[in-house]
C-alpha positions in Angstrom: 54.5 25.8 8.5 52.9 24.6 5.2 50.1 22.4 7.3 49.5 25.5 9.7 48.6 27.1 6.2 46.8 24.3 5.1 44.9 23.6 8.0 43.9 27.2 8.5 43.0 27.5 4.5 40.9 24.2 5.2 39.0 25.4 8.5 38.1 29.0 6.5 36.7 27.2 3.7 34.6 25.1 5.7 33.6 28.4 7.3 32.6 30.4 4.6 31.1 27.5 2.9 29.1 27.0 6.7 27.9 30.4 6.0 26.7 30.3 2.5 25.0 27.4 2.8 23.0 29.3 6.0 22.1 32.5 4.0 21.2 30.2 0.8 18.7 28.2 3.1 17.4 31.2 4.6 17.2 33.5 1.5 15.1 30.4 -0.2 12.9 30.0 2.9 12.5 33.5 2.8 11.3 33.8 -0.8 9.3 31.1 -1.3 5.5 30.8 -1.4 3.3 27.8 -0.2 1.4 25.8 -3.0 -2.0 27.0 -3.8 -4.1 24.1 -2.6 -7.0 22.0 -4.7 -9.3 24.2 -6.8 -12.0 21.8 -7.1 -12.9 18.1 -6.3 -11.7 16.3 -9.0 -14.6 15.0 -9.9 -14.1 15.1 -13.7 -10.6 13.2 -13.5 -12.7 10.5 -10.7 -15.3 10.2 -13.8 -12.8 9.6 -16.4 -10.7 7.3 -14.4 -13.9 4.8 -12.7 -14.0 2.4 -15.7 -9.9 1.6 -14.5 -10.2 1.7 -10.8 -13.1 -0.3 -11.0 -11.3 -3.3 -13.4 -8.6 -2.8 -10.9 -10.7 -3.5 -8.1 -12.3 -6.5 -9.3 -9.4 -7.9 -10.7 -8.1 -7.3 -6.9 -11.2 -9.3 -5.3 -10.9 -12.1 -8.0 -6.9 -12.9 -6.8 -8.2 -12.7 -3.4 -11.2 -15.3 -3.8 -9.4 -17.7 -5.8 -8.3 -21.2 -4.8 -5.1 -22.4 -3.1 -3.0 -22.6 -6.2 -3.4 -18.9 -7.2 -0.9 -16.6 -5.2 -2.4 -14.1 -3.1 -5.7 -16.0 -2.5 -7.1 -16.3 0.7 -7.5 -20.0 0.6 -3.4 -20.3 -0.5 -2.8 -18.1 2.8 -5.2 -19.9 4.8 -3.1 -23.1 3.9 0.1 -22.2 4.8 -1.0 -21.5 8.0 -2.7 -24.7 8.6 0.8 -25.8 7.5 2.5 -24.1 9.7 0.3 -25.1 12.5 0.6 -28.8 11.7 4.6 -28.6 11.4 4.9 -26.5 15.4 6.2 -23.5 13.8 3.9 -21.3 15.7 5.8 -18.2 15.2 5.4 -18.4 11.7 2.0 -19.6 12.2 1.1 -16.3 13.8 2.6 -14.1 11.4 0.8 -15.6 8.7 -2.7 -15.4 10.7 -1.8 -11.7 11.1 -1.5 -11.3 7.1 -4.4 -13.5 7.1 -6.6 -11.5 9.0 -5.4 -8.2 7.1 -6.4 -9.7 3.7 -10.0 -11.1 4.8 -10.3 -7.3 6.0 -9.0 -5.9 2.6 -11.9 -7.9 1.0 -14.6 -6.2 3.2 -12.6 -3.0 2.5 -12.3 -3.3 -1.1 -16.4 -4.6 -1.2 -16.8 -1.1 0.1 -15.2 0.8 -2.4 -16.9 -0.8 -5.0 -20.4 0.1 -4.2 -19.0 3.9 -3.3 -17.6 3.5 -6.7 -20.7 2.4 -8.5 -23.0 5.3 -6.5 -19.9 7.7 -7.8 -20.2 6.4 -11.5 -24.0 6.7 -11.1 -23.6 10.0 -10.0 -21.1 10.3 -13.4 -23.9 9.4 -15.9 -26.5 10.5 -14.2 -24.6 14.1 -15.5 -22.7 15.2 -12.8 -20.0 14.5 -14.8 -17.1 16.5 -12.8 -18.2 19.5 -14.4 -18.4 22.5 -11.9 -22.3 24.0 -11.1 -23.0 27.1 -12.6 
């Protein structure tokens, strides 16, 4: 007799909690409102922040040029696969021509943004500045 009770306690609780958690998710859905989207650009924060994204990116293409005994060069990823070519592993020969292809790309990609970012802190000085037209 006590587990019927139990069991039946247990399976009404789960109900009602089954149903409170349904009204809670709808009454939330129900009252809330969608973010208000950008207002501007953000052109002023770009301006402020070109000087570090700019150190960052150089300091990015610098790892990437250096020689075989600085990690994440080119040249240090270029000789492990030679390595692994010389040794038959030609699986992990492949994988390592994969990331060797995606980080001769990320130089070209990176060369991008660096003259976008030097046109954008041009446009900075030259007074854009980030501040809205009037």
């Amino acid at each position: 007799m006590k587990a019927r009770r139990r069991t039946r306690t247990l399976l009404a609780g789960c109900a009602v909690a089954a149903v409170l958690a349904g009204t809670a998710g709808v009454a939330s859905a129900d009252t809330s409102t969608p973010a208000p989207g950008p207002t501007g650009d953000g052109a002023h924060a770009l301006c402020k922040r070109v000087p570090k994204i700019d150190r960052r990116i150089e300091r990015a293409l610098k790892r990437l040029d250096a020689g075989p005994g600085t990690r994440g060069s080119i040249a240090r990823l270029q000789q492990r696969v030679d390595n692994a070519k010389k040794a038959g592993h030609t699986q992990v020969a492949t994988f390592l021509q994969d990331r060797l292809d995606f980080r001769k790309s990320l130089v070209i990609n990176l060369k991008q943004r660096q003259k976008d970012l030097n046109d954008v802190k041009t446009w900075c000085q030259a007074g854009g500045g980030g501040k809205a037209a009037s």
